[in-house]
N, CA, C and O atoms as a GROMACS GRO file, in nm:
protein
  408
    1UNK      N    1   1.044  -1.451   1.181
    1UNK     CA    2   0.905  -1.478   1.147
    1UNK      C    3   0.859  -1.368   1.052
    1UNK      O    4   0.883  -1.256   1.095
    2UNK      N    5   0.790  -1.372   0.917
    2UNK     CA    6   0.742  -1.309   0.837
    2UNK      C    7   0.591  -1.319   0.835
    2UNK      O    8   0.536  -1.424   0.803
    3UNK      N    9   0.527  -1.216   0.866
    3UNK     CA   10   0.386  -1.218   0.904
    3UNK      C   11   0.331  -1.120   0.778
    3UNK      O   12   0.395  -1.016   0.760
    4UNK      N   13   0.208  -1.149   0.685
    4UNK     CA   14   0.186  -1.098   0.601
    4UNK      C   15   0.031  -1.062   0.585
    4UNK      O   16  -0.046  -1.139   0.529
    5UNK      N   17   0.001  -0.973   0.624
    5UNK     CA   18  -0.167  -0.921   0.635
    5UNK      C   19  -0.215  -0.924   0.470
    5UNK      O   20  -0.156  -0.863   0.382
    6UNK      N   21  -0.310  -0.992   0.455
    6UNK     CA   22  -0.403  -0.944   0.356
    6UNK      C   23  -0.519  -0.949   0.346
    6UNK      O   24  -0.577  -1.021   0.426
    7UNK      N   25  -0.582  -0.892   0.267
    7UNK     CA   26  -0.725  -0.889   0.262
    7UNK      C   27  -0.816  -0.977   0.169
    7UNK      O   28  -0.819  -0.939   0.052
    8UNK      N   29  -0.875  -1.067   0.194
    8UNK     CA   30  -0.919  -1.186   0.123
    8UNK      C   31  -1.116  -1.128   0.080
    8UNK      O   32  -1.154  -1.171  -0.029
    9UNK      N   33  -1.191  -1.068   0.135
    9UNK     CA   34  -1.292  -1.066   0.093
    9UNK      C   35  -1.346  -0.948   0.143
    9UNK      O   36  -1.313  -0.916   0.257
   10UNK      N   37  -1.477  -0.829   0.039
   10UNK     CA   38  -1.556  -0.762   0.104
   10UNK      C   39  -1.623  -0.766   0.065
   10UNK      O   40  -1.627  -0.780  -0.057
   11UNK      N   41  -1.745  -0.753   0.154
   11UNK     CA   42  -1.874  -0.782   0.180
   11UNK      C   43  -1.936  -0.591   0.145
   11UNK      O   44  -1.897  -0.493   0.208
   12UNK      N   45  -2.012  -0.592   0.058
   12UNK     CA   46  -2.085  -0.415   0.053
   12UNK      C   47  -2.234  -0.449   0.061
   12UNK      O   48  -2.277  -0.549   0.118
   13UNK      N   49  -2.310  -0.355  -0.004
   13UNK     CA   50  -2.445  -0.287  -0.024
   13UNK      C   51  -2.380  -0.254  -0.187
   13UNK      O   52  -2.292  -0.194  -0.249
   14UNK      N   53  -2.513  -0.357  -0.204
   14UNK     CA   54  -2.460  -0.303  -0.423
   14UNK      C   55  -2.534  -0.185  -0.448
   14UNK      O   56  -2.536  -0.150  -0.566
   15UNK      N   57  -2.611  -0.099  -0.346
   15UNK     CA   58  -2.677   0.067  -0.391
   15UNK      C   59  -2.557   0.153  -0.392
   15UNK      O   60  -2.516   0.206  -0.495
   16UNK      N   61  -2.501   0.166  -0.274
   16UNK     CA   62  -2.388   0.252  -0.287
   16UNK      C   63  -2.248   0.210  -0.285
   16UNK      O   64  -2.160   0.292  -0.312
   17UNK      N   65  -2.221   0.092  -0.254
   17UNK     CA   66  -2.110   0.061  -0.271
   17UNK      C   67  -2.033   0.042  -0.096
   17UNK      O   68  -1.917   0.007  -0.073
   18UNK      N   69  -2.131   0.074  -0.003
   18UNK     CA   70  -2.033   0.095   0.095
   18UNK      C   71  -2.017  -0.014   0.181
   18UNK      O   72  -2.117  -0.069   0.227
   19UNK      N   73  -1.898  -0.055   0.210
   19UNK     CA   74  -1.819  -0.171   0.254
   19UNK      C   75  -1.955  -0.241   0.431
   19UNK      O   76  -2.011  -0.198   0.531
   20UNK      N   77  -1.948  -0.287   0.402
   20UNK     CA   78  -1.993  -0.378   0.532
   20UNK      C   79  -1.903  -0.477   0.642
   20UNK      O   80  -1.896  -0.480   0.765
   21UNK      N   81  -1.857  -0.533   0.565
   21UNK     CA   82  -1.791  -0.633   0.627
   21UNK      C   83  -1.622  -0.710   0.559
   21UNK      O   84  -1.613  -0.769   0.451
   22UNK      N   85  -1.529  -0.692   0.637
   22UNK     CA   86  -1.378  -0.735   0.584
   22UNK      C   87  -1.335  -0.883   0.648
   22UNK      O   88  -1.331  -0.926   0.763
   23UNK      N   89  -1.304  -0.940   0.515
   23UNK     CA   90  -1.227  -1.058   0.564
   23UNK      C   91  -1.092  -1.091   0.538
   23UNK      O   92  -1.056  -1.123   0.425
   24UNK      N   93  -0.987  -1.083   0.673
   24UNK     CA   94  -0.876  -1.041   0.640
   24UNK      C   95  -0.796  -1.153   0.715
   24UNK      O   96  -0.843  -1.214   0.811
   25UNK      N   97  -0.688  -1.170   0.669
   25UNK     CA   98  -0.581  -1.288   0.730
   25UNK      C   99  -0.457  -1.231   0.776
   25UNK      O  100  -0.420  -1.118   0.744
   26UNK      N  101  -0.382  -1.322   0.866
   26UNK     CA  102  -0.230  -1.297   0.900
   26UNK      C  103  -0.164  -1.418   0.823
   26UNK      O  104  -0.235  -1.518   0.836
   27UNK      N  105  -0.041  -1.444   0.742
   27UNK     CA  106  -0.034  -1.536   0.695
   27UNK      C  107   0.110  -1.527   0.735
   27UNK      O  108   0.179  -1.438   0.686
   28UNK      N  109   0.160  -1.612   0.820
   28UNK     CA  110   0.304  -1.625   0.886
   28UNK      C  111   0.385  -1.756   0.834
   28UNK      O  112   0.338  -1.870   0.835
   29UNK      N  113   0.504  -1.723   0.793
   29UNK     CA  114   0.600  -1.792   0.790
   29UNK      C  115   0.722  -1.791   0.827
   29UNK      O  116   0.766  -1.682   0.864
   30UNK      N  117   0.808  -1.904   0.830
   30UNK     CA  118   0.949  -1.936   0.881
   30UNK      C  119   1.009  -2.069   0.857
   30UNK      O  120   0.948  -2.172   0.828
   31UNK      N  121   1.099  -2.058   0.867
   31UNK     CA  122   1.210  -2.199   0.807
   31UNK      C  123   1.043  -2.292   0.766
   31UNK      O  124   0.981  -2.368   0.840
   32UNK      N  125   1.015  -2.258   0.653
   32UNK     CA  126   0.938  -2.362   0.535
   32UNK      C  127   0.857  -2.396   0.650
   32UNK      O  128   0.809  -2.509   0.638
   33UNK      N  129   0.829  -2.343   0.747
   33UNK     CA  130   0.619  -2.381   0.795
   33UNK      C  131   0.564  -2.249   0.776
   33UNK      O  132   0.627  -2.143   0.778
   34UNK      N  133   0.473  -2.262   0.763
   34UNK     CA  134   0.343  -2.150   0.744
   34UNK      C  135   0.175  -2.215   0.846
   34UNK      O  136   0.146  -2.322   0.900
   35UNK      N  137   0.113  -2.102   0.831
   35UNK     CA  138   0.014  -2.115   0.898
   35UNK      C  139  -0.039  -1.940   0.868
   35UNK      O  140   0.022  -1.848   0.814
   36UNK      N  141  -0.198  -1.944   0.939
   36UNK     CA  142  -0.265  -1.826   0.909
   36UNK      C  143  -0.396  -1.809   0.969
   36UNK      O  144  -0.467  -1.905   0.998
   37UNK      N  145  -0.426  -1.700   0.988
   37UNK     CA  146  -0.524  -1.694   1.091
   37UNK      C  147  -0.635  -1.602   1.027
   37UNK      O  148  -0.612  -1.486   0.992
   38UNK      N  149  -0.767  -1.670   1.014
   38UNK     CA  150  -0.869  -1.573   0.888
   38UNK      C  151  -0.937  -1.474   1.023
   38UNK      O  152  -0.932  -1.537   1.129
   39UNK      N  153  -1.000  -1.328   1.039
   39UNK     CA  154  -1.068  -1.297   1.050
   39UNK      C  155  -1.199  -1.173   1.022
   39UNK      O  156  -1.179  -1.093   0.930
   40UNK      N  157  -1.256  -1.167   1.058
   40UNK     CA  158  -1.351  -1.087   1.012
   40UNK      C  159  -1.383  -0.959   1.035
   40UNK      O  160  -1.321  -0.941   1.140
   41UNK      N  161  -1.470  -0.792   0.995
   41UNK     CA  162  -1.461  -0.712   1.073
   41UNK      C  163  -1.521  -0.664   1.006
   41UNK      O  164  -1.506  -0.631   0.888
   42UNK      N  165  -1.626  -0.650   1.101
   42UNK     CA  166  -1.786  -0.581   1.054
   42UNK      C  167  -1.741  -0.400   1.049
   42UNK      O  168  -1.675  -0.345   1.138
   43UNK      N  169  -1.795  -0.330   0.922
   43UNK     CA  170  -1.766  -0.200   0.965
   43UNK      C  171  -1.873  -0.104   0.912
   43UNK      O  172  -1.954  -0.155   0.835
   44UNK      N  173  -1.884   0.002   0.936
   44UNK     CA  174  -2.001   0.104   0.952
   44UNK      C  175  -1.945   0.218   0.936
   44UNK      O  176  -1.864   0.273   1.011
   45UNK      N  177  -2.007   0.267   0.799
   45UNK     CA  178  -1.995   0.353   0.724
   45UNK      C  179  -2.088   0.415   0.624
   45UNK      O  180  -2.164   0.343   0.561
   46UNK      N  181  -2.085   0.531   0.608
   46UNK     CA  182  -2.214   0.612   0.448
   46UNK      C  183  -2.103   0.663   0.344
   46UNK      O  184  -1.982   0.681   0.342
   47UNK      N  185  -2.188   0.673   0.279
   47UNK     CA  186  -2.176   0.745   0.104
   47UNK      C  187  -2.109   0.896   0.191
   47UNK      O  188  -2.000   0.933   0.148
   48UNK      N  189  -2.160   0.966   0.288
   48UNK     CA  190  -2.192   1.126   0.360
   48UNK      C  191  -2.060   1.125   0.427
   48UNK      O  192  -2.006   1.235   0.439
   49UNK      N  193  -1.979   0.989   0.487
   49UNK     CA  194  -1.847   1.060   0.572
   49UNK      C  195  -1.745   1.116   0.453
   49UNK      O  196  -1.720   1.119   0.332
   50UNK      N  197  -1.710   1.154   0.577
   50UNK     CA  198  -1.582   1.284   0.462
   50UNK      C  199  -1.435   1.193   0.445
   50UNK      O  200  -1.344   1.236   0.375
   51UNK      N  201  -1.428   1.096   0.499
   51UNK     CA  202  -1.352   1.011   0.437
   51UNK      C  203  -1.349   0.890   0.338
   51UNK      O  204  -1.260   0.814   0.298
   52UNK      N  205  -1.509   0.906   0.312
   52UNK     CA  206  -1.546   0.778   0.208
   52UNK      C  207  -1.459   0.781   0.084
   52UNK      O  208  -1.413   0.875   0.020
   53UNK      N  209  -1.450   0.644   0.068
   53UNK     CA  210  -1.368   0.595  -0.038
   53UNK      C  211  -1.476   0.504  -0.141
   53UNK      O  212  -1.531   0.407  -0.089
   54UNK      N  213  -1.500   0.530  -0.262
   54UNK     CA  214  -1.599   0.470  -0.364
   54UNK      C  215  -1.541   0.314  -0.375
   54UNK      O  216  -1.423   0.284  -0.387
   55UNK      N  217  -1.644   0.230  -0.368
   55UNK     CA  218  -1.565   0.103  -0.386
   55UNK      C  219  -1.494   0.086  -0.486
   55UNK      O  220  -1.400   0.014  -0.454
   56UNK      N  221  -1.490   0.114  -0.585
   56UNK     CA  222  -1.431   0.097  -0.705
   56UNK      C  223  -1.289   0.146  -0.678
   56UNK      O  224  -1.194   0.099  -0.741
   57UNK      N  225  -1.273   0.248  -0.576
   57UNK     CA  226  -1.143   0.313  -0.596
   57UNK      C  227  -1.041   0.256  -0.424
   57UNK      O  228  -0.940   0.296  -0.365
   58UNK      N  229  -1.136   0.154  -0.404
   58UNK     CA  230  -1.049   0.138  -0.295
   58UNK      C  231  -0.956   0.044  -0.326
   58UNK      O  232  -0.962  -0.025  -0.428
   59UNK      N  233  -0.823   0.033  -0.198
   59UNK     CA  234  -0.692  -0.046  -0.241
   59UNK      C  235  -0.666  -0.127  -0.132
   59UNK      O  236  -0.693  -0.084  -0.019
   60UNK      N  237  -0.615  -0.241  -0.148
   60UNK     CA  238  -0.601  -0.318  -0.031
   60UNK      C  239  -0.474  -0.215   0.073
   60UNK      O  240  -0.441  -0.281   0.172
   61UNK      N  241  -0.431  -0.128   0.070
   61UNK     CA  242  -0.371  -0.043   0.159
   61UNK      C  243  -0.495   0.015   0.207
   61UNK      O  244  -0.503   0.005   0.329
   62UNK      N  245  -0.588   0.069   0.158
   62UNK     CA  246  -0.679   0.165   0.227
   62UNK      C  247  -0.766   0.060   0.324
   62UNK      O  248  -0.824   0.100   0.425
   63UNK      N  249  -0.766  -0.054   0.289
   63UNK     CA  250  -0.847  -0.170   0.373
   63UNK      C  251  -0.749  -0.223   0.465
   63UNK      O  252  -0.768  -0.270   0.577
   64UNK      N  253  -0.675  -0.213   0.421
   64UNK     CA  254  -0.567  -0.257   0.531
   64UNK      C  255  -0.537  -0.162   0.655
   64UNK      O  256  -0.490  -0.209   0.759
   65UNK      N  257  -0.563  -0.037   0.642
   65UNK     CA  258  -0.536   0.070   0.711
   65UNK      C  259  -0.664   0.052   0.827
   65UNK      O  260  -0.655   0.075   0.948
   66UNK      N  261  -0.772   0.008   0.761
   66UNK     CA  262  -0.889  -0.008   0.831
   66UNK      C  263  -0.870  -0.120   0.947
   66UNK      O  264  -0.906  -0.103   1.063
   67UNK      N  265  -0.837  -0.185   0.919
   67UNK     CA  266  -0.799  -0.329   0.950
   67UNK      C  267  -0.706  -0.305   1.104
   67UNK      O  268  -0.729  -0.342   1.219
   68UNK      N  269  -0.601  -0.230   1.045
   68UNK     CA  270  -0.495  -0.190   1.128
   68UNK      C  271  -0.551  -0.072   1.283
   68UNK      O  272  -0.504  -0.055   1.396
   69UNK      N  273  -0.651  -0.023   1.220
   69UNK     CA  274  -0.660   0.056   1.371
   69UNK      C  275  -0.809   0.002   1.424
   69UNK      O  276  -0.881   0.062   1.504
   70UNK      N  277  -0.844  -0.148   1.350
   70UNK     CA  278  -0.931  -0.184   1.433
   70UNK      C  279  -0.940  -0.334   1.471
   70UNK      O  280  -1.044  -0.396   1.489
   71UNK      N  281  -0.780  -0.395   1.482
   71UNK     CA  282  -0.809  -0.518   1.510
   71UNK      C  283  -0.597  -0.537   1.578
   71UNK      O  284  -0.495  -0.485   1.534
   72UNK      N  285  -0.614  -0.608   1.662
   72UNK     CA  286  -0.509  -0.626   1.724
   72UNK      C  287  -0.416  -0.715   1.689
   72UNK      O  288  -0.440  -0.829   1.730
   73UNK      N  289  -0.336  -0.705   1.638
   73UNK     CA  290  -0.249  -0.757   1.506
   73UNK      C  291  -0.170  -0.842   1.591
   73UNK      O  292  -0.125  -0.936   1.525
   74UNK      N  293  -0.136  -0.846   1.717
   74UNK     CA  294   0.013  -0.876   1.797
   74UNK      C  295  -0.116  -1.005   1.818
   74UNK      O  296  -0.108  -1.082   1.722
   75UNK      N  297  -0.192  -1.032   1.884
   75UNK     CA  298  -0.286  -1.130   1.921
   75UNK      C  299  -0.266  -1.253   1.808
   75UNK      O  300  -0.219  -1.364   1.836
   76UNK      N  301  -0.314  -1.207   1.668
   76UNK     CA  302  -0.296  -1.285   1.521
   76UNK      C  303  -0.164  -1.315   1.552
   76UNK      O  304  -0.149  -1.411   1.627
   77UNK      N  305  -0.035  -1.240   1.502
   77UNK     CA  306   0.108  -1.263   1.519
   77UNK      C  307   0.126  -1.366   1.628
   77UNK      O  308   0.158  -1.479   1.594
   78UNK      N  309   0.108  -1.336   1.766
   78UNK     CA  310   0.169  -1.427   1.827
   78UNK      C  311   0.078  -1.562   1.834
   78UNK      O  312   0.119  -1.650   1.910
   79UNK      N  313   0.021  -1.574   1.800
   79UNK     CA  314  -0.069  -1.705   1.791
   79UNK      C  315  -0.010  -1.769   1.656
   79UNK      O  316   0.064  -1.866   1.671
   80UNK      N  317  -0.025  -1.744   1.582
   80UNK     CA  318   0.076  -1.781   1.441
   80UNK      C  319   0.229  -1.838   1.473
   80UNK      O  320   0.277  -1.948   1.445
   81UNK      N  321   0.294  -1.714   1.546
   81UNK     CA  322   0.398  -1.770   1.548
   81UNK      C  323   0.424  -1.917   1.656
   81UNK      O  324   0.489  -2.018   1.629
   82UNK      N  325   0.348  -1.882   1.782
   82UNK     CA  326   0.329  -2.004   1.875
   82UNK      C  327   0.302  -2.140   1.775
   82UNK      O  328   0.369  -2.243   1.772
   83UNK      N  329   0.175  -2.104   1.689
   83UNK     CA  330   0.144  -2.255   1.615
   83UNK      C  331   0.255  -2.329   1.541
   83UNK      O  332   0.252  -2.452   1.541
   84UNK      N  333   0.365  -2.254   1.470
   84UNK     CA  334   0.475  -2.229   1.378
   84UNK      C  335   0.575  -2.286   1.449
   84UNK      O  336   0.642  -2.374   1.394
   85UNK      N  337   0.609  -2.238   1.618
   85UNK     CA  338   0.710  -2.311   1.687
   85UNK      C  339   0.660  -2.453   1.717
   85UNK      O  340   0.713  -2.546   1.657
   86UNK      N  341   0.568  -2.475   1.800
   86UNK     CA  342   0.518  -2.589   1.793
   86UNK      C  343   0.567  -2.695   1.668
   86UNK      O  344   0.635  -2.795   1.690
   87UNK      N  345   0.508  -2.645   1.505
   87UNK     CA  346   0.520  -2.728   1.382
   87UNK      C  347   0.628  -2.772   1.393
   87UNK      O  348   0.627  -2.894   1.376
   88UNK      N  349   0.788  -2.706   1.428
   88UNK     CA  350   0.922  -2.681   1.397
   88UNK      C  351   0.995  -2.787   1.515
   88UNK      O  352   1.083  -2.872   1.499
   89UNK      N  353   0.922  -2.746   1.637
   89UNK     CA  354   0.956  -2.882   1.745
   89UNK      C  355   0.904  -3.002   1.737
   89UNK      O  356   0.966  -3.105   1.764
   90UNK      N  357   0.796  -2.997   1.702
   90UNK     CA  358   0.734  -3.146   1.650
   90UNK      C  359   0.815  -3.211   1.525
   90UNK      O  360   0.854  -3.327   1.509
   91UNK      N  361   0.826  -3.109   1.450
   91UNK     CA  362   0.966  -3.178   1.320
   91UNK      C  363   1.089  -3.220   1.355
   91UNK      O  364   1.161  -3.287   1.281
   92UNK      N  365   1.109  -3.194   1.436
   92UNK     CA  366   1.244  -3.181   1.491
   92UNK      C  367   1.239  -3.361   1.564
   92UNK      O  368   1.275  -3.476   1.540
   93UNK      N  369   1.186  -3.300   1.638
   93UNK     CA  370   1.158  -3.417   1.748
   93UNK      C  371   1.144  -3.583   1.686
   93UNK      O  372   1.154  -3.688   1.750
   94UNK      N  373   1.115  -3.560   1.518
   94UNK     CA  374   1.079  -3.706   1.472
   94UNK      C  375   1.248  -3.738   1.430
   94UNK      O  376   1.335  -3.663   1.386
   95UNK      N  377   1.248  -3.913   1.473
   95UNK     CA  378   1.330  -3.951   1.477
   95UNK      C  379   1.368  -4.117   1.416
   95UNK      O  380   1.460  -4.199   1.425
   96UNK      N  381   1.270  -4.106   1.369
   96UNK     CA  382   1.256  -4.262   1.235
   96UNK      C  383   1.152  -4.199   1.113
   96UNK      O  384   1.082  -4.101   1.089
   97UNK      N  385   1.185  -4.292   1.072
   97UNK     CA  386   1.111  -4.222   0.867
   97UNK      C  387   1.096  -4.410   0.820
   97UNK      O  388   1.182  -4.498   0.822
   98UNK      N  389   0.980  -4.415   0.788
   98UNK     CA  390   0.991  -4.504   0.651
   98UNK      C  391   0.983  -4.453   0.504
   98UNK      O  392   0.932  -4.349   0.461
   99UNK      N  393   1.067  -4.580   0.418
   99UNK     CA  394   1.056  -4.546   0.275
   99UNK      C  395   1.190  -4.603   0.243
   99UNK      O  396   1.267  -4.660   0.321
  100UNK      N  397   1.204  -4.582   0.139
  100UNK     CA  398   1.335  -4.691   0.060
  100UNK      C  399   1.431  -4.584  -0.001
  100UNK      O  400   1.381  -4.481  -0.046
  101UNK      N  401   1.578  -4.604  -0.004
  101UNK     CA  402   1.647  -4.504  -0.077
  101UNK      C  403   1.654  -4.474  -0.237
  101UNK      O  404   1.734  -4.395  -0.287
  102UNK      N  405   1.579  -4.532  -0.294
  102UNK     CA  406   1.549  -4.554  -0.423
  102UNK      C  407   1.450  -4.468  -0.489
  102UNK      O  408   1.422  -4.487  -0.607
   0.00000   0.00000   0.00000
């Protein structure tokens, strides 16, 4: 199973730039099914912490890092992959097809 975090949207304050809100996905695949799980993550932050990052200069690693020590990744993963086995036994399981060899 190949599980692939990314970061799809942020939400700021256009005065200073500082992030509000992340919208981030797990996007899992295996033998040709996929599936993905969107969620969200409100966060709270100033211009004043000593780790601020200017929006302009942030990287989907530095959002990702955020992401990572505040949202439980194995929860996303195994729900993905559960939906994924499911897809793969249900494929499996079919056992007539219409359509013409032509």
């Amino acid at each position: 199973m190949n599980h692939t975090w990314k970061i799809y949207d942020l939400k700021r304050t256009i005065a200073d730039g500082v992030v509000t809100e992340i919208t981030y996905a797990c996007e899992s695949q295996l033998s040709g099914s996929g599936t993905r799980k969107i969620g969200e993550l409100e966060v709270v932050g100033s211009m004043e912490d000593t780790d601020f990052i200017p929006y302009e200069d942030l990287t989907q690693d530095d959002v990702l890092g955020w992401v990572d020590s505040n949202v439980d990744k194995t929860v996303f993963e195994t729900e993905n992959s559960a939906s994924i086995a499911s897809d793969i036994i249900a494929r499996a399981a079919i056992t007539e097809s219409n359509g013409t060899p032509w």
